[in-house]
VODREN-622508 format. One record per atom (N, C-alpha, C): x, y, z; residue in three letters. Coordinates in pm, whole numbers, plus 50000, padded with zeros to 5 digits. Layout:
N
XYZALA...
***
This chain:
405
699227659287778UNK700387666787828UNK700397666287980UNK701507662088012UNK701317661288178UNK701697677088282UNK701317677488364UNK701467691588427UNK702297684488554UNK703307695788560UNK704417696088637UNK704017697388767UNK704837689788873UNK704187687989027UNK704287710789064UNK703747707089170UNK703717723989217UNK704697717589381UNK705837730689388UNK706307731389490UNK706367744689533UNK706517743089649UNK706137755789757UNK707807765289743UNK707387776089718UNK708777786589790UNK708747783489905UNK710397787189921UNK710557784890084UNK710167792890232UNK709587806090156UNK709057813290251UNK707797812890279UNK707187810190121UNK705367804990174UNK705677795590294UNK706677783790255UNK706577769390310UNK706757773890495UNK707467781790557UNK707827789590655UNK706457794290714UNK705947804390631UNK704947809990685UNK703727799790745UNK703537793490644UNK702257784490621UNK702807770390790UNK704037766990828UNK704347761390926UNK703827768191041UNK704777780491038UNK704527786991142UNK703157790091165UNK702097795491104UNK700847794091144UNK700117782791196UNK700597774791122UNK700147759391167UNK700747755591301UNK701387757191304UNK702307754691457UNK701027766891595UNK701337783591536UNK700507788991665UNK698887786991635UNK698497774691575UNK697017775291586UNK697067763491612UNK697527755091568UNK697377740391616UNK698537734691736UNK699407741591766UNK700497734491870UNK701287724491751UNK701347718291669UNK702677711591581UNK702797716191458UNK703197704691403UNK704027707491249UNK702807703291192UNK702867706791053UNK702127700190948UNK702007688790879UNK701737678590788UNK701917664090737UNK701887668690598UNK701077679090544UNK701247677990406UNK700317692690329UNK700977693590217UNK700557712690173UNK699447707790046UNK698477718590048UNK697837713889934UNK697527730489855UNK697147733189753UNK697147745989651UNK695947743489558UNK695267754889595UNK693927754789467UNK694177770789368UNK694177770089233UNK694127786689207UNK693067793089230UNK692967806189171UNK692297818889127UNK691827812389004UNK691207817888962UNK690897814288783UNK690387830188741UNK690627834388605UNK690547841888532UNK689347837988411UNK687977843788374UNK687447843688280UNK687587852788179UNK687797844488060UNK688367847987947UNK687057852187830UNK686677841987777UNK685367842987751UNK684117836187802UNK682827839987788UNK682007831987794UNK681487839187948UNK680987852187936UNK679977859588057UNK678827854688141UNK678467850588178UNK677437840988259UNK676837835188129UNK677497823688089UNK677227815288055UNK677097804588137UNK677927801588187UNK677937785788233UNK676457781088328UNK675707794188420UNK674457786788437UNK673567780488356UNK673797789788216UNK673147783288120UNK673087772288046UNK674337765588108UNK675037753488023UNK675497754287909UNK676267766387913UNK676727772887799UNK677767765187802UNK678747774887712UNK680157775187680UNK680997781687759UNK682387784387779UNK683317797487849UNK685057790287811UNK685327800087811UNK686407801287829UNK687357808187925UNK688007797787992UNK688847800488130UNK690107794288174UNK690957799688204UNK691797801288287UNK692177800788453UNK693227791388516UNK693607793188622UNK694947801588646UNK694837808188750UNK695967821488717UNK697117823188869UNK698167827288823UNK699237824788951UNK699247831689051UNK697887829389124UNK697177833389237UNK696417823689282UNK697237821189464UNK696407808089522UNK696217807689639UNK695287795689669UNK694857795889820UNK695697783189854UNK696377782589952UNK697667774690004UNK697487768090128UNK697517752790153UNK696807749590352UNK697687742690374UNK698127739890482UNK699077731990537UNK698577724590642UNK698177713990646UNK697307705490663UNK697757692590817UNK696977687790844UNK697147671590956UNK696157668991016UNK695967655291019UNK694787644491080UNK694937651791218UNK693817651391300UNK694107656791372UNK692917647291491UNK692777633191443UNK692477624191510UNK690717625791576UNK690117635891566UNK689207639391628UNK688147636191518UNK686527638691527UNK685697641491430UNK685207652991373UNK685677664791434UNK686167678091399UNK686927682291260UNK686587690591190UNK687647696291081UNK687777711091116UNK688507713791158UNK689347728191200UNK690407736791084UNK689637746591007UNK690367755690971UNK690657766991014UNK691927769890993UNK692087787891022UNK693047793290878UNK691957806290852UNK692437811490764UNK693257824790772UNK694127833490740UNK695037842090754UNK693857853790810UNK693997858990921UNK693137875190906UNK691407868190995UNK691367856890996UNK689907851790999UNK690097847491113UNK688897846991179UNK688437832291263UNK688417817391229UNK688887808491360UNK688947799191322UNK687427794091280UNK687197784391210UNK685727774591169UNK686257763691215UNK685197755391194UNK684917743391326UNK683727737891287UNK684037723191221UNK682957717091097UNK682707703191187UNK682137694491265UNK681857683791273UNK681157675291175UNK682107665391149UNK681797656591057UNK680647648291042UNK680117649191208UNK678807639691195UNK677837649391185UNK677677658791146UNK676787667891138UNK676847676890976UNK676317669190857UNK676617675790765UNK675677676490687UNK674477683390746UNK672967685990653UNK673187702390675UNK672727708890586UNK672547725590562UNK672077727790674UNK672827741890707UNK672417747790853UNK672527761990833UNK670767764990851UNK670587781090821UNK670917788690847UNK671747789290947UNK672557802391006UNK673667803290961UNK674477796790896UNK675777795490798UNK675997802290657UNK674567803890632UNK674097810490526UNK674937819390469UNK676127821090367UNK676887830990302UNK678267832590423UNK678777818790484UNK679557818590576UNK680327807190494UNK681737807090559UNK683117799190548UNK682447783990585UNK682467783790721UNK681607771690760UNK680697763290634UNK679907768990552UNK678917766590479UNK679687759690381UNK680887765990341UNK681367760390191UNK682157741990250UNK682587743490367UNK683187733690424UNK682347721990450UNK681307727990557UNK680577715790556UNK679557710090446UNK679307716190321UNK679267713590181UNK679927702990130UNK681047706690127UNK682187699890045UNK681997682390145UNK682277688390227UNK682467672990329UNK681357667790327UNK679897670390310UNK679047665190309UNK679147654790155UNK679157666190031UNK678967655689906UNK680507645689919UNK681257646789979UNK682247634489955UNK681777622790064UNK681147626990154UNK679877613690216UNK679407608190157UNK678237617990083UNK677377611990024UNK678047600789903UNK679047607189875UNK680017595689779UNK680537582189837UNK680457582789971UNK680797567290021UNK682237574190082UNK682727585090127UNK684207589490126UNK684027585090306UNK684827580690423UNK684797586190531UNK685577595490577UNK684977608690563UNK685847622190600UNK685807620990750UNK687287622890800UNK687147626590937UNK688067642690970UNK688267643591069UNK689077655891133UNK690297654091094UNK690477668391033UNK691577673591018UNK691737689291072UNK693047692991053UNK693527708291112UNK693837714890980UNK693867724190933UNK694657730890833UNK694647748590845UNK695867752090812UNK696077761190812UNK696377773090681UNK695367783590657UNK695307786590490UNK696087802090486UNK696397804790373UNK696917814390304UNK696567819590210UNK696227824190149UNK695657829189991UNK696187845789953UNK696347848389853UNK697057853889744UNK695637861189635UNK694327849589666UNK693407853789588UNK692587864389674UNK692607873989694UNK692037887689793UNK690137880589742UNK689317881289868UNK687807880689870UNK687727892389771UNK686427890989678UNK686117904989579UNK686767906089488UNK688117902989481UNK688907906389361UNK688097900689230UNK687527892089223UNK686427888689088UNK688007874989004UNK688337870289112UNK689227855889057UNK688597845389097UNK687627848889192UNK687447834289242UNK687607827689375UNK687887836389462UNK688627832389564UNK687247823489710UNK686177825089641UNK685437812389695UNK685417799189604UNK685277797489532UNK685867786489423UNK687107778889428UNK687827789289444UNK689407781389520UNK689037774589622UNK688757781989741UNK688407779889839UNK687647767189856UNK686667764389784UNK686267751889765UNK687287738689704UNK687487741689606UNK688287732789518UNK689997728489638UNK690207738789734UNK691217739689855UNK690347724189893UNK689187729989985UNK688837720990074UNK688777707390031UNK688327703089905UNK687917693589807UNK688917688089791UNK689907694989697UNK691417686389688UNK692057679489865UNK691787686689946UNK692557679890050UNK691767666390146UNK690177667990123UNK689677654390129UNK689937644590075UNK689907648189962UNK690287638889869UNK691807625789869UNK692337634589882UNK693877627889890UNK693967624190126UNK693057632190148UNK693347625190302UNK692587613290328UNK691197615690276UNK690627601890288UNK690067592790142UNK690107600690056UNK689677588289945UNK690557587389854UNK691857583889839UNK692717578889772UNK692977586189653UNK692587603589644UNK692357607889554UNK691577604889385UNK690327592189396UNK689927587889360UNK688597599889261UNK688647606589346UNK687607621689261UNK688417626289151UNK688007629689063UNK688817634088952UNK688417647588963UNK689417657088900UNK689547669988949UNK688267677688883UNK687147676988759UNK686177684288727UNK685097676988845UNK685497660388873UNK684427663788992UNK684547668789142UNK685267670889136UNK685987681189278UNK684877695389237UNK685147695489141UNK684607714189107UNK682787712789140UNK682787701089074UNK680977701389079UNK680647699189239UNK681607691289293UNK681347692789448UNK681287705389540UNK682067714789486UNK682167729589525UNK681247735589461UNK680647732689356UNK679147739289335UNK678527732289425UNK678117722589454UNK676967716689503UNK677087726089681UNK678637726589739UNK678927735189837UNK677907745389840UNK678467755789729UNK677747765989724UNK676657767189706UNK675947759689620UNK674487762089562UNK673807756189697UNK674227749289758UNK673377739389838UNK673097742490027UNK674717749190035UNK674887752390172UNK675027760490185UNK676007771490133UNK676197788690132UNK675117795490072UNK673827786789948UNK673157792789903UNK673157809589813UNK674237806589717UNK674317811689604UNK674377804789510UNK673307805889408UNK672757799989274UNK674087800389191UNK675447797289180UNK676457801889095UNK676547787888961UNK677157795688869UNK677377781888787UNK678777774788836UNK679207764988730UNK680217754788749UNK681477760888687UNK681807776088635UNK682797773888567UNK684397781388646UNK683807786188771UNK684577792988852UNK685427782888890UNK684647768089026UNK685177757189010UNK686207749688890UNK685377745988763UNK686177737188689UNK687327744488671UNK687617758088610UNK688957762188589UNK689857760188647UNK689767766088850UNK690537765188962UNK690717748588939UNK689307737488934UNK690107727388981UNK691227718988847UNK690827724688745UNK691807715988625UNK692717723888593UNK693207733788621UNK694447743888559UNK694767744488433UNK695547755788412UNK695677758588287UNK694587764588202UNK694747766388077UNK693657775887995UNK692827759787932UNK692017767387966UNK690597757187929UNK689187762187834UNK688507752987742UNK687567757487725UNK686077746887762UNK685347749687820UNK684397741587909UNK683077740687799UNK682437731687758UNK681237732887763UNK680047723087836UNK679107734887895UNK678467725188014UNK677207719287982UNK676647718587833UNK675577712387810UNK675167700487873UNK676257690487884UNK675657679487965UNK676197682888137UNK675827683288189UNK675447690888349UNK676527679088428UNK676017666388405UNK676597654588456UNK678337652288386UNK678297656388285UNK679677654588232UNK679647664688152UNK680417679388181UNK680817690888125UNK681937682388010UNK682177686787872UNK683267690287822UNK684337698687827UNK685747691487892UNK686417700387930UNK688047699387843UNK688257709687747UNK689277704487656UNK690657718787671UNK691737716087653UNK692897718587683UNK692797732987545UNK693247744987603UNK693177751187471UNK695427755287469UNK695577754187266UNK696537755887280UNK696897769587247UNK697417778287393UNK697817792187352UNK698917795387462UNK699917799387414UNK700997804987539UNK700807822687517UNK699947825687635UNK699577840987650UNK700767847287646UNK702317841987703UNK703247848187671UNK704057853787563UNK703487845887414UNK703957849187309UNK703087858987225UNK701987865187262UNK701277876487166UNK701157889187221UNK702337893387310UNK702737908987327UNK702117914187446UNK700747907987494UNK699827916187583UNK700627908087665UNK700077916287793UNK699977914887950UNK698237910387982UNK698077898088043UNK696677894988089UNK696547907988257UNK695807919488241UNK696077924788384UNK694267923988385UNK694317924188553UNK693157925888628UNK693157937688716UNK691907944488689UNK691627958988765UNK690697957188851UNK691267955388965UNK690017955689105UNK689867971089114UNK688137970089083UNK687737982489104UNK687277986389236UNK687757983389336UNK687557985389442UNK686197985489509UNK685417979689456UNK683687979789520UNK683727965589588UNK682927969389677UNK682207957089740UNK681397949789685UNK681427932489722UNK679897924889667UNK678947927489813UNK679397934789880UNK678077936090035UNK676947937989966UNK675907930290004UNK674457935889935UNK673907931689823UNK674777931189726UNK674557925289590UNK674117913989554UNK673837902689642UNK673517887589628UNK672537889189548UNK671287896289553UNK669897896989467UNK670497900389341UNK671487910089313UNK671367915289184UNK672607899789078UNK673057895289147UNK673667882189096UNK672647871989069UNK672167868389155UNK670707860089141UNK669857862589072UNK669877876589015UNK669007883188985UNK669107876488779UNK670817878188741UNK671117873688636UNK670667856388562UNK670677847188642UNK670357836788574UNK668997835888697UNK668347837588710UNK667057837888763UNK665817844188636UNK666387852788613UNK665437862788515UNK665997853388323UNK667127851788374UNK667137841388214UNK666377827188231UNK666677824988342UNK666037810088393UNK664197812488343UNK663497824088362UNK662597826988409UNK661987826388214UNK662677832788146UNK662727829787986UNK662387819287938UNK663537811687995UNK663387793387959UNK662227787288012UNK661587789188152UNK660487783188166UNK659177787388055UNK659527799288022UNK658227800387927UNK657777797187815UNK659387789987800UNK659497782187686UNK659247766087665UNK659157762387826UNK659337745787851UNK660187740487887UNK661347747787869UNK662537743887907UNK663647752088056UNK664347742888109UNK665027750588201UNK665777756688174UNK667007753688086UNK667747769488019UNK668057768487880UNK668597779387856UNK668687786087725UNK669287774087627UNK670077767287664UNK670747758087584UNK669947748287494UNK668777746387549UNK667747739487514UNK666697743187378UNK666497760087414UNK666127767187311UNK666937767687215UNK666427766587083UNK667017771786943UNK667197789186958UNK668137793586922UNK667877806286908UNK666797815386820UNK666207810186738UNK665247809186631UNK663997814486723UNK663627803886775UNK662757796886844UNK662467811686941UNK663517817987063UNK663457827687134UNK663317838887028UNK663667844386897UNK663327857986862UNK661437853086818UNK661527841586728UNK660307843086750UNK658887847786822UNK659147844286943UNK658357847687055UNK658377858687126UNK659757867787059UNK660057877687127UNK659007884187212UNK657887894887131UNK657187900987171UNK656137896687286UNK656377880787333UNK655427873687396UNK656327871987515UNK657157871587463UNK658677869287600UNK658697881987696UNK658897893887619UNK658507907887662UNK657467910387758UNK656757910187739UNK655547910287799UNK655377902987935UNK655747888687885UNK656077880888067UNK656647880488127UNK658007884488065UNK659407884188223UNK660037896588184UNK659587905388063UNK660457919188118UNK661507922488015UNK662147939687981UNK663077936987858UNK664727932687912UNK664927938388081UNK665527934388110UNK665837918488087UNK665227911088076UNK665147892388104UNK665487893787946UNK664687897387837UNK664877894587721UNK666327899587668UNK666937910087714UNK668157916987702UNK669007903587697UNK668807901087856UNK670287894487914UNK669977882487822UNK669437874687790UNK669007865287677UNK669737866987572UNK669467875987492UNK670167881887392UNK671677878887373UNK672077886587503UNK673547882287542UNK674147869387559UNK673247862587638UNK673587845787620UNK674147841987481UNK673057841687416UNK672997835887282UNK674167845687183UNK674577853587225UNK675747861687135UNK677037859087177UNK677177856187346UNK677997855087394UNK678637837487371UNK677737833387369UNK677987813787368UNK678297812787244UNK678437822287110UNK678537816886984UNK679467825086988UNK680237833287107UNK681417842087108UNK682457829087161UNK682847820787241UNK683897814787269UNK684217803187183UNK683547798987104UNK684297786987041UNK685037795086916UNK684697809186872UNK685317818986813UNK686507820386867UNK686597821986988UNK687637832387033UNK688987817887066UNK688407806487109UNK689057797587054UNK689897793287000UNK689157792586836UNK689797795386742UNK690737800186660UNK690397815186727UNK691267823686735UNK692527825886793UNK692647819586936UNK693747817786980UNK694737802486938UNK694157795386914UNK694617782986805UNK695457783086715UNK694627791386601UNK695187797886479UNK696527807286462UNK696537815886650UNK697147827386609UNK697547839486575UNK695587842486597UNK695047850086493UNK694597857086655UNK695807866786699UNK695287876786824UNK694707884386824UNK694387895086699UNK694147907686648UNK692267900586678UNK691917888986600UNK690557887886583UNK690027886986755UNK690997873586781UNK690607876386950UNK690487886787065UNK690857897187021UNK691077909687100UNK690197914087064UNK689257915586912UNK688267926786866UNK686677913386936UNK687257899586953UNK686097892787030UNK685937898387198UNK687117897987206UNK687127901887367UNK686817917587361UNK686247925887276UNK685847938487328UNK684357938787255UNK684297931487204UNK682677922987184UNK681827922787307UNK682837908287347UNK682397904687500UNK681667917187531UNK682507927687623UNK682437937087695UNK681207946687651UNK681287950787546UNK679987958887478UNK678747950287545UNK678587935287511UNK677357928687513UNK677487926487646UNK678207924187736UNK678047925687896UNK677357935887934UNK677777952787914UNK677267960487917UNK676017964487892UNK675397964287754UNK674867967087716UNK673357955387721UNK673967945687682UNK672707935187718UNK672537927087853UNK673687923387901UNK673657915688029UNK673137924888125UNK673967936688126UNK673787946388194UNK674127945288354UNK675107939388403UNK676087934588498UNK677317944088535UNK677067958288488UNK677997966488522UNK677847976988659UNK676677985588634UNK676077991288730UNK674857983088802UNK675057981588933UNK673617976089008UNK672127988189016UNK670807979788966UNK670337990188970UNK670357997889095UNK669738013989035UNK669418024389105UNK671218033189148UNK672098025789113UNK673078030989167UNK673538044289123UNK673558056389144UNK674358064889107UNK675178068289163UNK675728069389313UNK676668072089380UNK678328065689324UNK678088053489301UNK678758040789316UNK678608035389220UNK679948035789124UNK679548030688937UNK681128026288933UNK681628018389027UNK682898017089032UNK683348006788886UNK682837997788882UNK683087992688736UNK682827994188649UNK681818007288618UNK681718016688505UNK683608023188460UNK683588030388608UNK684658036988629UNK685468027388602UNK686108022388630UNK687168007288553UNK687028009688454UNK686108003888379UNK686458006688221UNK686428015488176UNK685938024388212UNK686158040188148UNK687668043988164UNK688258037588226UNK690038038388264UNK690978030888152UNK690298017388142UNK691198011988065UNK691258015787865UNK689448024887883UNK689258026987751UNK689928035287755UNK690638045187818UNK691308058487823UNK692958056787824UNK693588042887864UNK694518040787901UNK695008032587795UNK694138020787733UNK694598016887637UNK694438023587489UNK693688031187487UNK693448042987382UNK693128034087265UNK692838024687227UNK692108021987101UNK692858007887062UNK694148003987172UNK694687995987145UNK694297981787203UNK694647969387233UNK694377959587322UNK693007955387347UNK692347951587431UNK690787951787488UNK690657947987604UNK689357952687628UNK688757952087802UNK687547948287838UNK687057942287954UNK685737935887964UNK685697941588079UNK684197937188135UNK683777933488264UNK683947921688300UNK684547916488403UNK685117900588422UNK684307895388510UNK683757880388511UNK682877876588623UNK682047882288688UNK681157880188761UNK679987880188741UNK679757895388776UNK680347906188761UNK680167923988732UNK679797926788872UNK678847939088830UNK678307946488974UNK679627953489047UNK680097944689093UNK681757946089163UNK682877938789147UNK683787941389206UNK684737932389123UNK686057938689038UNK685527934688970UNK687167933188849UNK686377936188701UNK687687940488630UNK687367945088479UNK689267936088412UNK689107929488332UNK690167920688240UNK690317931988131UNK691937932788127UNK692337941488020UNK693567933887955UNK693587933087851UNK694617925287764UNK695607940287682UNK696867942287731UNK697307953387775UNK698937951687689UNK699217958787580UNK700707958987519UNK701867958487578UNK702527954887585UNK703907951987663UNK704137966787685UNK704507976887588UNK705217987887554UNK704327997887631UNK702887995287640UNK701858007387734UNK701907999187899UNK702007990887922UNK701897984488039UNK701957994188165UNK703257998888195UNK703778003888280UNK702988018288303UNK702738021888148UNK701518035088215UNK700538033488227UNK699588022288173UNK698258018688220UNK698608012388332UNK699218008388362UNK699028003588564UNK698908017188596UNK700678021688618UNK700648036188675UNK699058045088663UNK698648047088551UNK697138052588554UNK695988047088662UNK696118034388603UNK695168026288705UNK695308028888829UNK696248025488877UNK696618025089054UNK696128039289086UNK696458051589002UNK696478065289036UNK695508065489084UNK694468061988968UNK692938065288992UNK692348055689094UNK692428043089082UNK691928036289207UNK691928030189318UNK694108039189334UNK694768027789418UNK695458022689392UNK696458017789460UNK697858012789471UNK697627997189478UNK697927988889374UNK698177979689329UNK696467975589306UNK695867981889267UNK694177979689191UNK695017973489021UNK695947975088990UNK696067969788826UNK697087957288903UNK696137939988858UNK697047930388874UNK697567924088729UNK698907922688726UNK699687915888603UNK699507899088655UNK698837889988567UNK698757878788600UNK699297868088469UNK699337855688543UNK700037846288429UNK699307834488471UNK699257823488325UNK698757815288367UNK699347799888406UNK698127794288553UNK699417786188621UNK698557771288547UNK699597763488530UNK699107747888489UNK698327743788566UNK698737742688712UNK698357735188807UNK696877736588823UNK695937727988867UNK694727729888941UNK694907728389039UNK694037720689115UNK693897722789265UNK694627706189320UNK695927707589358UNK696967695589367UNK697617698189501UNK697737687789570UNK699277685889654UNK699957693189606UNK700797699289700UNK702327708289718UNK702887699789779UNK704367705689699UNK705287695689790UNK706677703489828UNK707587698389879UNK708757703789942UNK709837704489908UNK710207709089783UNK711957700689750UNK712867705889832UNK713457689289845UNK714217684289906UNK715847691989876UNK
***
């Protein structure tokens, strides 16, 4: 099925000039668009080389772009400082550490290492995906930078899941967060997807058929208003301590193990890495035999089953992953509080998770047409004015924009 070109409104197209114009002195040559992505199923799976199920959603990061003749790559992003990447300089640099810079000179580095010659460019960004909101909006951000190398200097010759693995390698390598691949693949292939990453080198990535518009819900997202400040350990903390399982097994992750194989040993597992480690385990293995279900389910038709999977999910996030509250927190239980909203708001109807990777962030609520308007209204009450987002899902991945004429 082919996916329809993406063109710019005429006021993004305005804005996105005009910035480009007071940061760079001219016009632009050409627009490029990465989404947000939405996880559907499949909870930290993907370090594991799991399964997931995901979505890219009509929320994006937008650049308006030009050669800009130098060996320099110059971005400026809305609200930010400009960054300032030299091209001949693209080995990890420790002080960049959990910086903009980091994801850039990442990206530009692995399309080197590919034989690409990246040189200087200017671009000027926009985004729609708010930092924290729990969509993705470093993932875009990558898959942004990635798509526009691509088509400036290598003939767009990267194919769009390896764009995504390049924005992991960004992150894991230069920003130094351990993240998996599935934030990337969604943003960079669009549309609803279901991934599986057993083979590392070539993920399976297959088209799922469901139009979210025809089974009554609203897909909404509840930014619970917390910060990720601080939290890097307790993220790391999640596939580190599963990672830590698998070594005791011989293997690097869970995918490898039979599930058999891990209860067996339980009591031996316990003992060496902890019940926390054995918990979140648990969850893996419940959760990865949760998306080719839920799948199914949306395939078939069959919404009612997918909704009672998607509040599955959420229980076993909670309860086994345990990605809701960071320890020690009592002050600050903001995505407790989220779902304690939507369980109250949707009253027994629809379902709700913890979305990506918890702690902070966002909570996914699949929400009745007919309650909509008062579960926002609720939501916002309690946490703020426009904390409940109504989202849809966009085809596009991470592609050229263009201008109609």
């Amino acid at each position: 099925m082919s996916v329809p070109k993406l063109y710019l409104k005429s006021d993004l197209r305005k804005s996105l000039d005009a910035g480009f114009l007071a940061a760079f002195g001219t016009a632009p040559q050409r627009y490029f668009s990465a989404p947000g992505r939405t996880e559907i199923g499949g909870n930290h799976t993907d370090h594991q080389r799991g399964r997931v199920l995901a979505a890219a959603v009509n929320l994006d990061t937008v650049a308006a772009v030009a050669l800009n003749s130098s060996d320099t790559i110059r971005i400026l992003s809305k609200g930010y400082p400009m960054c300032e990447v030299r091209v001949k300089e693209l080995t990890p640099v420790e002080s960049e550490i959990n910086t903009t810079p980091a994801l850039i000179r990442g990206v530009a580095a692995r399309f080197a290492q590919l034989g690409c010659k990246v040189a200087g460019f200017d671009a000027y960004v926009e985004s729609t995906v708010l930092p924290g909101s729990g969509l993705s909006s470093s993932a875009a951000y990558e898959v942004l930078i990635g798509t526009i190398i691509n088509h400036l200097f290598f003939d767009g010759r990267v194919s769009q899941p390896e764009i995504a693995m390049i924005g992991q390698y960004a992150e894991n390598v230069f920003f130094g967060k351990p993240c998996g691949l599935m934030d990337q693949t969604a943003s960079a292939v669009g549309g609803l997807v279901t991934i599986d990453f057993f083979d590392k080198e070539k993920p399976v990535i297959q088209s799922v058929n469901f139009d979210f518009s025809t089974c009554g819900h609203a897909l909404c997202i509840v930014d619970s208003r917390a910060s990720h400040a601080d939290l890097t350990d307790e993220y790391a903390a999640v596939p580190g301590e599963i990672k830590a399982v698998a070594a005791c097994m011989g293997k690097e992750v869970l995918t490898q193990i039979d599930e058999k194989d891990f209860y067996a040993r339980l009591p031996e597992l316990r003992k060496l890495c902890g019940d926390r480690a054995v918990m979140r385990c648990i969850h893996f293995y419940q959760e990865n035999a949760r998306v080719p279900k839920q799948v199914a389910a949306l395939e078939s038709g069959d919404f009612e089953t997918f909704l009672k999977l998607i509040r599955e999910s959420g229980y076993s996030s909670y309860m086994y992953l345990q990605n809701v509250i960071p320890a020690g927190y009592k002050e600050h239980q903001d995505v407790a509080v989220s779902l304690a909203l939507c369980e109250h708001y949707l009253n027994g109807r629809g379902a709700y998770r913890v979305h990506g990777g918890g702690f902070a962030g966002t909570v996914q609520a699949f929400v009745p047409f007919d309650i909509l308007e008062d579960f926002r209204a609720g939501i916002d009450a309690a946490l703020g004015e426009g904390a409940c987002h109504v989202l849809s899902i966009r085809p596009q991945g991470g592609v050229e924009a263009f201008v109609e004429e």
